[in-house]
Biopython code that builds the backbone (N, CA, C, O; Angstrom):
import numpy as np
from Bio.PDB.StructureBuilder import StructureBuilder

atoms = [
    (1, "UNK", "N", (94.547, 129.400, 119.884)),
    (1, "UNK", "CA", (95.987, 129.259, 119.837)),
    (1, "UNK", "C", (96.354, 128.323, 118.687)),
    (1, "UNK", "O", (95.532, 127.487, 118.312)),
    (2, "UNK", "N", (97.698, 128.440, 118.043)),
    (2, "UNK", "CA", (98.297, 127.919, 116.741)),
    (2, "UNK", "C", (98.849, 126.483, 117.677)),
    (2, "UNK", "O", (99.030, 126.010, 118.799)),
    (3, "UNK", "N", (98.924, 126.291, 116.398)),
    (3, "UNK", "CA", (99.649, 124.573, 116.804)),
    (3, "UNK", "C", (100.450, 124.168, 115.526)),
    (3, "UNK", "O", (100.205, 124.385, 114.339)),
    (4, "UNK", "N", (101.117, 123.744, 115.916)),
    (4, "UNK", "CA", (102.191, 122.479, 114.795)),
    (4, "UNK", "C", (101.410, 121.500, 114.345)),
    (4, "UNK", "O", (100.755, 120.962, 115.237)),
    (5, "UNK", "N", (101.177, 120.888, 112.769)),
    (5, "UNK", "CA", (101.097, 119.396, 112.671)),
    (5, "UNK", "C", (102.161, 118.932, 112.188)),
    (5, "UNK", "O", (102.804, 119.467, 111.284)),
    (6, "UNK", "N", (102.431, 117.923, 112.735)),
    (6, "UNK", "CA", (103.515, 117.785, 112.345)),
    (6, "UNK", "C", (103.182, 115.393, 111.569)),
    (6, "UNK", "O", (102.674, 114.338, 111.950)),
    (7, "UNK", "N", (103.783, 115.861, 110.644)),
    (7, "UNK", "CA", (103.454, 114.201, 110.069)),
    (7, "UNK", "C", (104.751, 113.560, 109.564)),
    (7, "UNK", "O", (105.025, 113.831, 108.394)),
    (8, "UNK", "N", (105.356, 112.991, 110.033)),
    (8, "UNK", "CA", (106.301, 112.102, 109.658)),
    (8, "UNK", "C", (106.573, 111.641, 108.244)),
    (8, "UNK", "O", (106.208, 110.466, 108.242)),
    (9, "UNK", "N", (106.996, 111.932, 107.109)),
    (9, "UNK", "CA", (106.902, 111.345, 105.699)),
    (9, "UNK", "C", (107.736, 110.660, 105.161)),
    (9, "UNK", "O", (107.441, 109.947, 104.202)),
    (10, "UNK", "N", (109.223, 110.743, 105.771)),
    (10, "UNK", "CA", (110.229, 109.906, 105.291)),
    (10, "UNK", "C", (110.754, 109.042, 106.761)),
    (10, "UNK", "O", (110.907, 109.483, 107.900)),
    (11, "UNK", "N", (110.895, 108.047, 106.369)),
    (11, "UNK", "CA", (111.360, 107.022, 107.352)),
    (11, "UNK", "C", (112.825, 107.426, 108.066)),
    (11, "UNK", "O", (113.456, 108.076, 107.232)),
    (12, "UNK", "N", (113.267, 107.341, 108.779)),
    (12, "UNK", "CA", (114.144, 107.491, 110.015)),
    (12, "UNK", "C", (115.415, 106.199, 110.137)),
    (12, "UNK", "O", (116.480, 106.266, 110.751)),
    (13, "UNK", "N", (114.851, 105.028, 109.306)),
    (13, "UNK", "CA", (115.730, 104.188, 109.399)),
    (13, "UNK", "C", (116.942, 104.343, 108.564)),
    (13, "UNK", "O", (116.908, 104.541, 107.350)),
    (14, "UNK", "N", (118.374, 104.209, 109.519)),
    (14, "UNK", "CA", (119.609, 104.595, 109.160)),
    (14, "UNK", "C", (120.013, 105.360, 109.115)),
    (14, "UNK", "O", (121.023, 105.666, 108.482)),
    (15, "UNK", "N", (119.213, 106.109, 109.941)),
    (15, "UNK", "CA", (119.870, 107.863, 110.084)),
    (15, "UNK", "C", (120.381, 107.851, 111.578)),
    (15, "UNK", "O", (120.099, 107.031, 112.452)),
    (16, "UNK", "N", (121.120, 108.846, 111.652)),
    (16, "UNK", "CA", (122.304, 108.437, 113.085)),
    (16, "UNK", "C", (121.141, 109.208, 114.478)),
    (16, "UNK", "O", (120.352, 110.147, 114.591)),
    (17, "UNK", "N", (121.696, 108.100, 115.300)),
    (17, "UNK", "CA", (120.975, 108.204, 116.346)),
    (17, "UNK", "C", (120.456, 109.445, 116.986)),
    (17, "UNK", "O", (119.384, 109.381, 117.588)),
    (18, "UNK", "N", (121.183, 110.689, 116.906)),
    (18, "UNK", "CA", (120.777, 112.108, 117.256)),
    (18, "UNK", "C", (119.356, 112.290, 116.293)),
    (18, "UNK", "O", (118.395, 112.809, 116.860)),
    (19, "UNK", "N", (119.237, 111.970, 115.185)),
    (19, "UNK", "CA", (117.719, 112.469, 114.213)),
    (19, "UNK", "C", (116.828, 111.514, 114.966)),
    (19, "UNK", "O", (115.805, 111.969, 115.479)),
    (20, "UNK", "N", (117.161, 110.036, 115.100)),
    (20, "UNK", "CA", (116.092, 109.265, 115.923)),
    (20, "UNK", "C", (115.651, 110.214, 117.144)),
    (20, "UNK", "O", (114.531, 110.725, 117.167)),
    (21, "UNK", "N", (116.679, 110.434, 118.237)),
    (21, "UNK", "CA", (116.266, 111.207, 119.329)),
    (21, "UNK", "C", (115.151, 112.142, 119.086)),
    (21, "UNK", "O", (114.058, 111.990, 119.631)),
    (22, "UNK", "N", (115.405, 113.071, 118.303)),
    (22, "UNK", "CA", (114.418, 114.278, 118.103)),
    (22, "UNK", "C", (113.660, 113.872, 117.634)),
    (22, "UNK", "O", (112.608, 114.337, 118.072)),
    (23, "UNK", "N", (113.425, 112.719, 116.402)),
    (23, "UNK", "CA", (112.022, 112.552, 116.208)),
    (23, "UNK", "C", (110.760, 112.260, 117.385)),
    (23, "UNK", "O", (109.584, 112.576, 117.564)),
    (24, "UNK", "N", (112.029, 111.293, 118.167)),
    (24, "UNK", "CA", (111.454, 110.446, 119.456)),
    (24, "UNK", "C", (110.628, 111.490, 120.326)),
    (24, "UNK", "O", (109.402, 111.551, 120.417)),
    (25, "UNK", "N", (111.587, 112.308, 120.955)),
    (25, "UNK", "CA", (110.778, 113.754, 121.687)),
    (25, "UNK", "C", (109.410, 114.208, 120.995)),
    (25, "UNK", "O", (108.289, 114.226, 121.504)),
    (26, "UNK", "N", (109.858, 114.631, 119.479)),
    (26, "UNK", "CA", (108.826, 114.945, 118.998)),
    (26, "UNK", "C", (107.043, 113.889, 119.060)),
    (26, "UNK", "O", (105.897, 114.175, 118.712)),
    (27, "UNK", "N", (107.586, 112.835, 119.594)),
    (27, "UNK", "CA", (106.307, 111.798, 119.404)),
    (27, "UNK", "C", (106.195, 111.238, 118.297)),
    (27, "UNK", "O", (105.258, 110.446, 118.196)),
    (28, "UNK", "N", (107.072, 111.444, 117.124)),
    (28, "UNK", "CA", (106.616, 110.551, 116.166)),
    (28, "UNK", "C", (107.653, 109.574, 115.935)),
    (28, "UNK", "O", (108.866, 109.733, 116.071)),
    (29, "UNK", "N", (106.857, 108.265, 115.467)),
    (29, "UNK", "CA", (107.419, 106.747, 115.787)),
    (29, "UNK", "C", (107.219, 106.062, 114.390)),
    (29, "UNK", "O", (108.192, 105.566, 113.822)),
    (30, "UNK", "N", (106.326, 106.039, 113.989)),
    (30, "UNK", "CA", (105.757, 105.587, 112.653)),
    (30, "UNK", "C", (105.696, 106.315, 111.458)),
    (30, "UNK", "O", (104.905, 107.250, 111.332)),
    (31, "UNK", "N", (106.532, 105.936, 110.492)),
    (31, "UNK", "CA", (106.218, 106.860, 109.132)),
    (31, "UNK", "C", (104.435, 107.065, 108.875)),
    (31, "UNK", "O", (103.718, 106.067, 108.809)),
    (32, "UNK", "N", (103.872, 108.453, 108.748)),
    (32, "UNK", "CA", (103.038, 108.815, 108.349)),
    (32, "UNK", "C", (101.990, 109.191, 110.056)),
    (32, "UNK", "O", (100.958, 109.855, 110.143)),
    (33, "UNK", "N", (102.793, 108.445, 111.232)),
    (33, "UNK", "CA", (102.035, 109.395, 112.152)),
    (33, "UNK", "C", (102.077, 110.794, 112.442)),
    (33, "UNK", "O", (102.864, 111.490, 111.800)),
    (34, "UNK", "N", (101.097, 111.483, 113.613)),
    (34, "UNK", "CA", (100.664, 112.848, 113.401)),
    (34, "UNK", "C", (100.559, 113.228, 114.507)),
    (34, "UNK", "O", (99.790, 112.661, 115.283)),
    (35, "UNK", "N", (101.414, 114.440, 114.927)),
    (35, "UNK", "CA", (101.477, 114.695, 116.035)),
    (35, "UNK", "C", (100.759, 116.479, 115.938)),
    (35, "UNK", "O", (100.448, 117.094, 114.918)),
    (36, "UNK", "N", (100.663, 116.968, 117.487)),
    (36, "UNK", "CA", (100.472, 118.344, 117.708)),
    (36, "UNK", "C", (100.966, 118.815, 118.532)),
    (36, "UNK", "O", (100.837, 118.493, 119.713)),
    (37, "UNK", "N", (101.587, 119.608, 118.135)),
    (37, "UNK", "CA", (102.873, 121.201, 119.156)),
    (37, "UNK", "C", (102.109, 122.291, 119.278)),
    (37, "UNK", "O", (101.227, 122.727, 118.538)),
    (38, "UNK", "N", (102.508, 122.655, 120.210)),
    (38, "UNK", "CA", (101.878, 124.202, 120.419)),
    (38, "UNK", "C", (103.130, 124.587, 119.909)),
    (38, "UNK", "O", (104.076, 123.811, 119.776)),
    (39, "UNK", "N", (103.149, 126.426, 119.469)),
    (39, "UNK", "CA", (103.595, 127.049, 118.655)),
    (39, "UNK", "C", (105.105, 127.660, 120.208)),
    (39, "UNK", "O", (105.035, 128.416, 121.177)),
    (40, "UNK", "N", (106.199, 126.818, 119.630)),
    (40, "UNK", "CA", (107.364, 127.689, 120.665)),
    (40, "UNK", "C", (108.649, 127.442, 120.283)),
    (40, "UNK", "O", (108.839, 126.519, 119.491)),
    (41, "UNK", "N", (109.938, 128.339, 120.848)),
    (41, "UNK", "CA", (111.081, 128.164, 120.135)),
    (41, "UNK", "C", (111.248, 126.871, 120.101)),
    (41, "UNK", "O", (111.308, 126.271, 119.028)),
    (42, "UNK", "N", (111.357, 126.199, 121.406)),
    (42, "UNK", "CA", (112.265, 124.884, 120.789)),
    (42, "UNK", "C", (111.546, 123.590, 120.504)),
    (42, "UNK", "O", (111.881, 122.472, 120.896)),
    (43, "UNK", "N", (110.406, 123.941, 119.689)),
    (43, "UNK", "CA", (109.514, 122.559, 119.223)),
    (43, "UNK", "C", (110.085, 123.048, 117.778)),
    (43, "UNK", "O", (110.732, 122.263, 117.085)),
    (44, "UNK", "N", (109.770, 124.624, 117.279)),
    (44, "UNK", "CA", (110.704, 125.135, 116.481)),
    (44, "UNK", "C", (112.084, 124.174, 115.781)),
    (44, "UNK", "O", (112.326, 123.341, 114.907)),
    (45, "UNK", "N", (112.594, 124.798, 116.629)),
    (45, "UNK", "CA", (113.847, 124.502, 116.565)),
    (45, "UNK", "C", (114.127, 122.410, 116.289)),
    (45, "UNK", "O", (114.739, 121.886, 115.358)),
    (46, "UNK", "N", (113.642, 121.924, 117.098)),
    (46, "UNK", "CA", (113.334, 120.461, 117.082)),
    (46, "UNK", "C", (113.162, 119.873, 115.189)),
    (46, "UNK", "O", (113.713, 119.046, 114.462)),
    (47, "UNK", "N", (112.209, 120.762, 115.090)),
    (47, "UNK", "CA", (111.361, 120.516, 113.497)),
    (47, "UNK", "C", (112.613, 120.795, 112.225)),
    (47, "UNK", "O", (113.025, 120.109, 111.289)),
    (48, "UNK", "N", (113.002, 122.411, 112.847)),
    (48, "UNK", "CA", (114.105, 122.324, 111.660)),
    (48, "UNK", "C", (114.995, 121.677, 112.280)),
    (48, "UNK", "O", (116.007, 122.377, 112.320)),
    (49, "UNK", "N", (115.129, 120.830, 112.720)),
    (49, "UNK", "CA", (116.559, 119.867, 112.486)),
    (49, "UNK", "C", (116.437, 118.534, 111.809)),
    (49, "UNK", "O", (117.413, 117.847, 111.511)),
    (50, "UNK", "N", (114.790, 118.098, 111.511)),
    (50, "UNK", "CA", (114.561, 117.296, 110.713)),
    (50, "UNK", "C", (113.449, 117.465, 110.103)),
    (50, "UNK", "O", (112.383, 116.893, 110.329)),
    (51, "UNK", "N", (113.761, 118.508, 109.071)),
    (51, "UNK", "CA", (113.080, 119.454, 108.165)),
    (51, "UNK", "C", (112.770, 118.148, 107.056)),
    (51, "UNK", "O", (111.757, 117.763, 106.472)),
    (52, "UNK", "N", (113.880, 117.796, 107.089)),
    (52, "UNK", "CA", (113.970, 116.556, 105.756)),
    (52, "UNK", "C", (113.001, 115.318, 105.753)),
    (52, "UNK", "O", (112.575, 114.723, 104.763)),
    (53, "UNK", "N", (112.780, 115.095, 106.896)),
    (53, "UNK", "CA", (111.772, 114.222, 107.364)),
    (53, "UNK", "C", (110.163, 114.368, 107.514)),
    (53, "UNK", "O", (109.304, 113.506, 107.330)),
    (54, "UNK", "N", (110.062, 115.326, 107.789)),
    (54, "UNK", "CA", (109.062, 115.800, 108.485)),
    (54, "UNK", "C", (107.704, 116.663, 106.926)),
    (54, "UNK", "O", (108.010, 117.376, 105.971)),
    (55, "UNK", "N", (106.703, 116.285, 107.238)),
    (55, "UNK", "CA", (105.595, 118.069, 106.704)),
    (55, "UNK", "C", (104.895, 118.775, 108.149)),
    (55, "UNK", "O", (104.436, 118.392, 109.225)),
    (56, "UNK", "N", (105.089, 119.793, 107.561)),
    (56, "UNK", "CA", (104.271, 120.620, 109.209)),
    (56, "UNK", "C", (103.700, 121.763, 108.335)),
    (56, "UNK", "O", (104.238, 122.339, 107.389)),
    (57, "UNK", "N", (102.409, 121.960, 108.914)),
    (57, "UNK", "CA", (101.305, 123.043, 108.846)),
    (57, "UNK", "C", (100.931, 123.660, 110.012)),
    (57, "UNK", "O", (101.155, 123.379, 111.190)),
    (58, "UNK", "N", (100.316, 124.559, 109.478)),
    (58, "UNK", "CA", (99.895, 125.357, 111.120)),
    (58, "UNK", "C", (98.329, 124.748, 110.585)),
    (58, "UNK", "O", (97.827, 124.580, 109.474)),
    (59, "UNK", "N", (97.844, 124.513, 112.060)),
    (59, "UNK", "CA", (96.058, 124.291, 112.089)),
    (59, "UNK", "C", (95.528, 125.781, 113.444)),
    (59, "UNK", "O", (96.412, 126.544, 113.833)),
    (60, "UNK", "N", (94.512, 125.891, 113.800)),
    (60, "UNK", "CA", (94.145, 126.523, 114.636)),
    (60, "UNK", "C", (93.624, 125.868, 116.300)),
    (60, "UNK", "O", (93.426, 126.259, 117.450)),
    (61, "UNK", "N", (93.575, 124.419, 115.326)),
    (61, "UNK", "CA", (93.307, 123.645, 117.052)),
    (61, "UNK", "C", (93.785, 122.397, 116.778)),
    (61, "UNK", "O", (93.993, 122.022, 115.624)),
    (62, "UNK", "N", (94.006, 121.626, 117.883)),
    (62, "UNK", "CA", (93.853, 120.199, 117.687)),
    (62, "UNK", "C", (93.001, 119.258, 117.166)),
    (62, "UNK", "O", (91.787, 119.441, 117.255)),
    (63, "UNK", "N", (93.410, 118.363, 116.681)),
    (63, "UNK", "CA", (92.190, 117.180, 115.842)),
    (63, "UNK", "C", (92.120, 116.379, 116.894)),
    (63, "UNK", "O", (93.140, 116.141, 117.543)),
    (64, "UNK", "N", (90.733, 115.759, 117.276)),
    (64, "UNK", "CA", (91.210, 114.515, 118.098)),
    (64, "UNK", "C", (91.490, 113.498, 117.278)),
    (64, "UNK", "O", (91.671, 113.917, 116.134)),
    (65, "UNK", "N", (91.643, 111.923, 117.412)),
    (65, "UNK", "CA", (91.949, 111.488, 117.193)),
    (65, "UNK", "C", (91.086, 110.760, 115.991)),
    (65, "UNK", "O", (91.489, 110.351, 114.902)),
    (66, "UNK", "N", (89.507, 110.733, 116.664)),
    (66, "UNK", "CA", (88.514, 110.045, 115.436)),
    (66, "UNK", "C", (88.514, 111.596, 114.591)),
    (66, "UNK", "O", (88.576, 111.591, 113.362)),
    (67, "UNK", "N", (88.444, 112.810, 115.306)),
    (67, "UNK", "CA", (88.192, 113.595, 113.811)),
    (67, "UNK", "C", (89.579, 113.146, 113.201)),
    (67, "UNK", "O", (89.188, 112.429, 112.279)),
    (68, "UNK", "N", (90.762, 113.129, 113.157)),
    (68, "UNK", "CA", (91.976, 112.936, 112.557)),
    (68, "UNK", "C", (91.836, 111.247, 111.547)),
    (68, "UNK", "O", (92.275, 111.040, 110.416)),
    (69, "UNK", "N", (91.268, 110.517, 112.229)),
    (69, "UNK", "CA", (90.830, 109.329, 111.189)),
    (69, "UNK", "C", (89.338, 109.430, 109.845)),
    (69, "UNK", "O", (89.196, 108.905, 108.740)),
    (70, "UNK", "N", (88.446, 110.396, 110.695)),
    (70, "UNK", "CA", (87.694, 110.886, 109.424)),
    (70, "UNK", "C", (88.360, 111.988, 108.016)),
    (70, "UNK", "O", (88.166, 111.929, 106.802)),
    (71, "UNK", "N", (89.017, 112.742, 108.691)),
    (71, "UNK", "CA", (89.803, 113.389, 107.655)),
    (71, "UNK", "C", (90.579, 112.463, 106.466)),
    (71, "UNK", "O", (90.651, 112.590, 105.243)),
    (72, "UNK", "N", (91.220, 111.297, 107.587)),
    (72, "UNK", "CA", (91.972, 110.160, 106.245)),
    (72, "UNK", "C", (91.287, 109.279, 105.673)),
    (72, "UNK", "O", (91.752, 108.437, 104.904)),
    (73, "UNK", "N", (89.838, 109.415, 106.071)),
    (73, "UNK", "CA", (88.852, 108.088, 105.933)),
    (73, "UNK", "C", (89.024, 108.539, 104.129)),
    (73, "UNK", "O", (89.104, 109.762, 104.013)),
    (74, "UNK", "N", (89.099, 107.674, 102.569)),
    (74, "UNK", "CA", (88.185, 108.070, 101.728)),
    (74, "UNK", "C", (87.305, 108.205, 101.024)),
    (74, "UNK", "O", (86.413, 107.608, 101.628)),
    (75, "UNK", "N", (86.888, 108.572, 100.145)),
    (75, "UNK", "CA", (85.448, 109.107, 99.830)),
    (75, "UNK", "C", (85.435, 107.390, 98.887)),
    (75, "UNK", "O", (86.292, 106.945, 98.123)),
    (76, "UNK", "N", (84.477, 106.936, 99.214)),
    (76, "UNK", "CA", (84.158, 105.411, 98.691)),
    (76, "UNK", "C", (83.370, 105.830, 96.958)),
    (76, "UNK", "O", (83.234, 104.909, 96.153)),
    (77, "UNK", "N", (83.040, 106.891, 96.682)),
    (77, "UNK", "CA", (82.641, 106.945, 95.648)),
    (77, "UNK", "C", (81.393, 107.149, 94.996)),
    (77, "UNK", "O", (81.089, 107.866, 94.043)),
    (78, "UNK", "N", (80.524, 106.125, 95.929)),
    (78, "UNK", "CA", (78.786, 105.745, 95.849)),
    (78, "UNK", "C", (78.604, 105.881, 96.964)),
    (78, "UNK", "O", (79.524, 105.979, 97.776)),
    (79, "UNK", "N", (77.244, 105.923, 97.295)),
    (79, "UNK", "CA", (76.553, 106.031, 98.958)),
    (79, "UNK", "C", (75.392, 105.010, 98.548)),
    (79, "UNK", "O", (74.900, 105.212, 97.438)),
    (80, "UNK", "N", (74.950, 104.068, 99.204)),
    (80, "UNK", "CA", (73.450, 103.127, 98.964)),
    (80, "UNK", "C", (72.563, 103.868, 99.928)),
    (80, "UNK", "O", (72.878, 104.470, 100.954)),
    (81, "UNK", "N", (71.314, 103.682, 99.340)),
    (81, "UNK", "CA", (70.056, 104.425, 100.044)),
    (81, "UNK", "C", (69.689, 103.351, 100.207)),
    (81, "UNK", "O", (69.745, 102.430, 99.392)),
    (82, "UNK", "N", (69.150, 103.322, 101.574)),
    (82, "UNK", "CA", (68.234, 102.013, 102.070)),
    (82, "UNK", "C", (66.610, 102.251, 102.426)),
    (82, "UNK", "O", (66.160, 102.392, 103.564)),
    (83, "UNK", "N", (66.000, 102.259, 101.434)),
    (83, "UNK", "CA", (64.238, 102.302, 101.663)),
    (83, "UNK", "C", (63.789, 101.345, 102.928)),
    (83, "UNK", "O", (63.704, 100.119, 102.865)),
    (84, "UNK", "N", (63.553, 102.051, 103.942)),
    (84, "UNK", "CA", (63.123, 101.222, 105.207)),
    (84, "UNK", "C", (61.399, 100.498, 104.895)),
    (84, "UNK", "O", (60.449, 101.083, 104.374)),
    (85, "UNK", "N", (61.445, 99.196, 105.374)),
    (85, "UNK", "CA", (60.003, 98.861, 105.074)),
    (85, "UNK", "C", (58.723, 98.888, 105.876)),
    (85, "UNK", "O", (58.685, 98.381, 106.997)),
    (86, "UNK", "N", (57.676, 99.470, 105.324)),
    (86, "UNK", "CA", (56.586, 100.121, 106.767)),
    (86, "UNK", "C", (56.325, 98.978, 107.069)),
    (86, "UNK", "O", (56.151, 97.994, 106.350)),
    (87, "UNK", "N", (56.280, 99.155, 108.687)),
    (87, "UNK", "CA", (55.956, 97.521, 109.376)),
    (87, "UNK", "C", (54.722, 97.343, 109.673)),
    (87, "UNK", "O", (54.500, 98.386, 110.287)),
    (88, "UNK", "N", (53.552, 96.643, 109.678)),
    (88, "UNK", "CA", (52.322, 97.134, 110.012)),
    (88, "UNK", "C", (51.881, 96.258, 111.083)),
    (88, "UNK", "O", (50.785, 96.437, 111.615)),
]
sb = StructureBuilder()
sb.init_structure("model")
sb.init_model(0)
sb.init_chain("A")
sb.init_seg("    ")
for serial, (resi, resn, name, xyz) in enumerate(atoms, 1):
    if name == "N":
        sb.init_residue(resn, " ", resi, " ")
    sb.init_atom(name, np.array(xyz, "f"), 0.0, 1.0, " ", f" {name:<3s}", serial, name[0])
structure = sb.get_structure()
């Protein structure tokens, strides 16, 4: 089954209390948090009313939460190899 991601990108502050509401329902609280909808009219409907705010993709499943922090983890660049020492 499809799902919503839905990620918060523009901040909410000073926008009239009806856009707060729907974000609120929607679960998102924090610029740049990440929520998941299952695919229906009125999560739909919810999203385009703060189209302006919002990015949404379709995924095929849910992330949990550590896969959702490895995805943002980034790539450090180098990796160190550590030669273990034979113990005798």
């Amino acid at each position: 089954m499809s799902h919503f991601r839905v990620q918060l990108h523009r901040s909410a502050i000073g926008l009239n209390k009806k856009t707060n509401e729907i974000l609120r329902t929607l679960g998102l609280r924090k610029r740049g948090s990440v929520v998941y909808h299952n695919i229906t009219a009125p999560t739909a409907g919810k999203i385009l009313a703060v189209k302006e705010l919002v990015r949404v993709t379709l995924v095929d499943k849910k992330l949990t939460k550590q896969e959702h922090n490895m995805t943002m983890k980034s790539n450090p660049g180098y990796y160190v190899i550590r030669e273990e020492k034979e113990s005798s």
